[in-house]
Short mmCIF file of the C-alpha atoms (twelve columns), coordinates in Angstrom:
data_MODEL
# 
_entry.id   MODEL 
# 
loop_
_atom_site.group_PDB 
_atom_site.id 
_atom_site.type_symbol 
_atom_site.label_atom_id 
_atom_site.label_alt_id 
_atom_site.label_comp_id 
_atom_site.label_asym_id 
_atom_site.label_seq_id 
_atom_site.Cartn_x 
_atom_site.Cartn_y 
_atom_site.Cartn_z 
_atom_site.pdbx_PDB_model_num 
ATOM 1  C CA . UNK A 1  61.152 63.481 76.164 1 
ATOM 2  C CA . UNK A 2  60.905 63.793 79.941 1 
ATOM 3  C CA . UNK A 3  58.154 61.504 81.109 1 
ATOM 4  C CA . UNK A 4  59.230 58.561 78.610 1 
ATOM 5  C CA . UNK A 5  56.324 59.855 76.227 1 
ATOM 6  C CA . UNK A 6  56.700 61.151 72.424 1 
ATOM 7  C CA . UNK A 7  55.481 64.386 72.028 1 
ATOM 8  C CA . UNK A 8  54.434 65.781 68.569 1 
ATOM 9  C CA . UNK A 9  55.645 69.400 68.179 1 
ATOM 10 C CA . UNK A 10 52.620 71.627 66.997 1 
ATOM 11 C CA . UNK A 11 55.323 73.825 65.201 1 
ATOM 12 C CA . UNK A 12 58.052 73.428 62.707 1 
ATOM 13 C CA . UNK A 13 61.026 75.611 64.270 1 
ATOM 14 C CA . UNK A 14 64.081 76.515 62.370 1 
ATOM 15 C CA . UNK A 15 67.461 76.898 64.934 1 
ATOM 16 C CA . UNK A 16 69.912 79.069 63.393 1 
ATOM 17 C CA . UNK A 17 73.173 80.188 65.383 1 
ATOM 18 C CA . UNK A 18 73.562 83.852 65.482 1 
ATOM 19 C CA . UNK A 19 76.564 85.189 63.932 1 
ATOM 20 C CA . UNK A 20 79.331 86.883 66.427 1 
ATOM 21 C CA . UNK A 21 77.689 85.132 69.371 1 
ATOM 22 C CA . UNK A 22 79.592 82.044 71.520 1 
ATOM 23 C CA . UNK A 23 76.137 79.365 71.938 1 
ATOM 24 C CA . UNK A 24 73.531 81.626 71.138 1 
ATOM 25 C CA . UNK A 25 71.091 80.793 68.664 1 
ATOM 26 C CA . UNK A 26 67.502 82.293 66.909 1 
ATOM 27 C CA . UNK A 27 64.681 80.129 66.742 1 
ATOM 28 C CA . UNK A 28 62.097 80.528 63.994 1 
ATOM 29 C CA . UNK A 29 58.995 79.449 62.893 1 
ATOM 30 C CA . UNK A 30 59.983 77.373 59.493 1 
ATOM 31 C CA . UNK A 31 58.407 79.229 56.158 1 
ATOM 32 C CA . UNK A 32 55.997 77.157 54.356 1 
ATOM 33 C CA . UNK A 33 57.377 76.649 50.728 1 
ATOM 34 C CA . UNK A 34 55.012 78.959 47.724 1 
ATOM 35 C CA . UNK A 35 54.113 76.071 45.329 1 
ATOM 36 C CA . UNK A 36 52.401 78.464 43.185 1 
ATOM 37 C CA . UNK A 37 55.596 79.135 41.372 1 
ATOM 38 C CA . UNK A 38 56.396 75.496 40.774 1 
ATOM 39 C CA . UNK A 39 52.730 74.409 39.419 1 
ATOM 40 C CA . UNK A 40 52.731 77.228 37.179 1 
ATOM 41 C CA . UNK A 41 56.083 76.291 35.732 1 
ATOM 42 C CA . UNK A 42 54.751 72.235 35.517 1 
ATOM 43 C CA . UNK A 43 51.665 73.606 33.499 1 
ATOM 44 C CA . UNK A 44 53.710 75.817 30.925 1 
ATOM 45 C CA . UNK A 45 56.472 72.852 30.386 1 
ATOM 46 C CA . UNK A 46 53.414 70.001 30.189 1 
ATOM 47 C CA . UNK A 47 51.418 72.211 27.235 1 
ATOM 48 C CA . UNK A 48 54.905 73.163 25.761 1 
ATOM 49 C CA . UNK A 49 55.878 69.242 25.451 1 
ATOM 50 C CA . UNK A 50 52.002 68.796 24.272 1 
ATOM 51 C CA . UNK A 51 52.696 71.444 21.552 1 
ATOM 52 C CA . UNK A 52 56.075 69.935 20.508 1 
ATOM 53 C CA . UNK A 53 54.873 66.333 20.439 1 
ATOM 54 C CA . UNK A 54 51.822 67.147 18.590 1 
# 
């Protein structure tokens, strides 16, 4: 914030400090989370509980 104006970053970045350095530090790109896992997992507990309460 230089010029007084908010800037929206275009990029999610991910500062990590390396290990064995003095004020060094890697900066990544932040990894998008895989959902697929999760929804699958939603769908198999929602028909379970639909068997059971049936």
């Amino acid at each position: 914030m230089i010029s007084g104006k908010e800037v929206t970053l275009q990029r999610k970045l991910k500062i990590e400090p390396i290990e064995g350095s003095y004020n060094s530090y890697a900066v990544n790109e932040k990894e998008k989370r895989d959902w697929n896992g999760s929804v699958y997992l939603a769908c198999v507990a929602a028909i379970l509980a639909i068997v059971f309460f049936s």
